[in-house]
C-alpha positions in Angstrom: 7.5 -13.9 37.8 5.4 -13.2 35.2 2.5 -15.8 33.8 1.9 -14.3 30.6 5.6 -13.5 28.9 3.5 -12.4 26.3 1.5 -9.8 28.4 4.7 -7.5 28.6 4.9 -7.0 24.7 1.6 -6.2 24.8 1.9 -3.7 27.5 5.2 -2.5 25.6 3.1 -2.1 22.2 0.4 -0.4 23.7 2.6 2.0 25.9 4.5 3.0 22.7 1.2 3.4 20.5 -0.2 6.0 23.2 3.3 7.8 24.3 4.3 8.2 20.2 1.7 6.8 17.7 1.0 4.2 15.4 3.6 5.5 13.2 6.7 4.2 15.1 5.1 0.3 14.5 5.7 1.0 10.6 9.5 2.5 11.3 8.7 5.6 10.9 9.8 8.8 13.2 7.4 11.5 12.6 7.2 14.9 13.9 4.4 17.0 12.5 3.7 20.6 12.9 0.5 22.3 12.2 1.0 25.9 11.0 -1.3 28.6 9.5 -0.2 28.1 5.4 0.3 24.0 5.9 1.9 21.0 7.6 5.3 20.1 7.5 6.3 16.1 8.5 9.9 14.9 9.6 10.3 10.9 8.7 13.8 8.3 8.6 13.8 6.6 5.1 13.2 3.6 5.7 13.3 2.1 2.4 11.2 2.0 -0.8 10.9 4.9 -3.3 9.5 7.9 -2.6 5.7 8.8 -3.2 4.7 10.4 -6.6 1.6 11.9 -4.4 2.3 15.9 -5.4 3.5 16.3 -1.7 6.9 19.1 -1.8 10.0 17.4 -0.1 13.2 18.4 1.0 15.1 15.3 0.9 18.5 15.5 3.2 21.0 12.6 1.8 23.3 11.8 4.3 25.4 9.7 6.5 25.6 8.9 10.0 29.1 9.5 10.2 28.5 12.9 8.5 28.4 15.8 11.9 27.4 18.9 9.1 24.2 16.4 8.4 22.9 15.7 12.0 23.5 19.6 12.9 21.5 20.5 9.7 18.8 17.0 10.5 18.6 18.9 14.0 18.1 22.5 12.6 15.6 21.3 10.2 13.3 19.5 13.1 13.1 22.9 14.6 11.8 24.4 12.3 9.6 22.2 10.7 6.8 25.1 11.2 8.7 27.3 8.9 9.4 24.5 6.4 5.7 24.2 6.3 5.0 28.0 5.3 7.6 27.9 2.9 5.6 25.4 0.8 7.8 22.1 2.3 4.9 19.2 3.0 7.4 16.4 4.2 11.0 16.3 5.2 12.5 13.0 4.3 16.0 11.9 5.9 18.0 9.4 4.2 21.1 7.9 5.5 23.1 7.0 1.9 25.6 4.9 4.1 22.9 2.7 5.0 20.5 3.0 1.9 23.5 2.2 -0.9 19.9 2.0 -3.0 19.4 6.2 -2.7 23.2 6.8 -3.4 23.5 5.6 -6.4 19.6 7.2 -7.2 20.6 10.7 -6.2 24.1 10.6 -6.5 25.3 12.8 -3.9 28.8 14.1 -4.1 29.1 15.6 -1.2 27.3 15.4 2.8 24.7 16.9 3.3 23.1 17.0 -0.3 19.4 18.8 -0.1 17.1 17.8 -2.9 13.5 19.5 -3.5 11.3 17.0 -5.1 7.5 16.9 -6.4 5.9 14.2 -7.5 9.1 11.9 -7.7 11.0 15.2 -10.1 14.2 17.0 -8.5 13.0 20.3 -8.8 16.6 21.8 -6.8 20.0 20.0 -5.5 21.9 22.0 -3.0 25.4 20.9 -0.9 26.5 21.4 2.3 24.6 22.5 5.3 22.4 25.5 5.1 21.7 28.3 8.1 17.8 28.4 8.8 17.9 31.6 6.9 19.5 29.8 3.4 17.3 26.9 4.2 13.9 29.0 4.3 14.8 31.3 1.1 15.9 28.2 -0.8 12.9 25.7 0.3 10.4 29.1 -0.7 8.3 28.7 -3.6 
């Protein structure tokens, strides 16, 4: 039996900070991938409003219900590299059934909705999943 009940969060917290990074303490899943022209980031909205920092992001608006979404969420972490070259800084993926908040922001009409945004601005609104190949030509400066 253990002394310390406390000692196991501890050990928990500290296992997690060195397997995935401080990042997963503020609810954030990040994936980022170094390339040649730039850095593209994955994160889960977690709530808030998005960053008027003059970062480019794709924003997916989704649902978790939605299958199109989490082939497109998975096709997107793959190639996160590419994203990157093609001028994309930071992937954000926002379930709308459990942010209500973003829905009625955005207003998707249809799963997936793909919005390109600088510095809080919509610069492009796309529906429906994309094949890498649409994706990359679209996201492109």
């Amino acid at each position: 039996m253990n002394k310390h009940p406390l000692a196991s969060v501890v050990l928990s917290i500290a296992f997690t900070l060195v397997l995935t990074g401080p990042l997963v303490l503020w609810g954030f899943e990040t994936c980022v991938v170094r390339t040649g022209a730039g850095a593209s980031a994955f994160e889960e909205y977690k709530g808030g409003s998005i960053k008027n920092d003059g970062k480019r992001r794709l924003i997916l608006l989704s649902a978790d219900w939605c299958v199109p979404c989490q082939s497109l969420k998975a096709n997107v972490k793959r190639n996160l590299s590419a994203l990157g070259e093609a001028g994309i800084d930071e992937v954000l993926y926002v379930d709308c059934s459990k942010y209500t908040n973003m829905k009625k922001k955005y207003h998707p009409s249809a799963y997936p909705t793909l919005l390109i945004m600088t510095n809080g601005n919509v610069e492009s609104r796309r529906l429906g999943s994309l094949s890498t190949e649409q994706l990359l030509k679209w996201c492109t400066k």
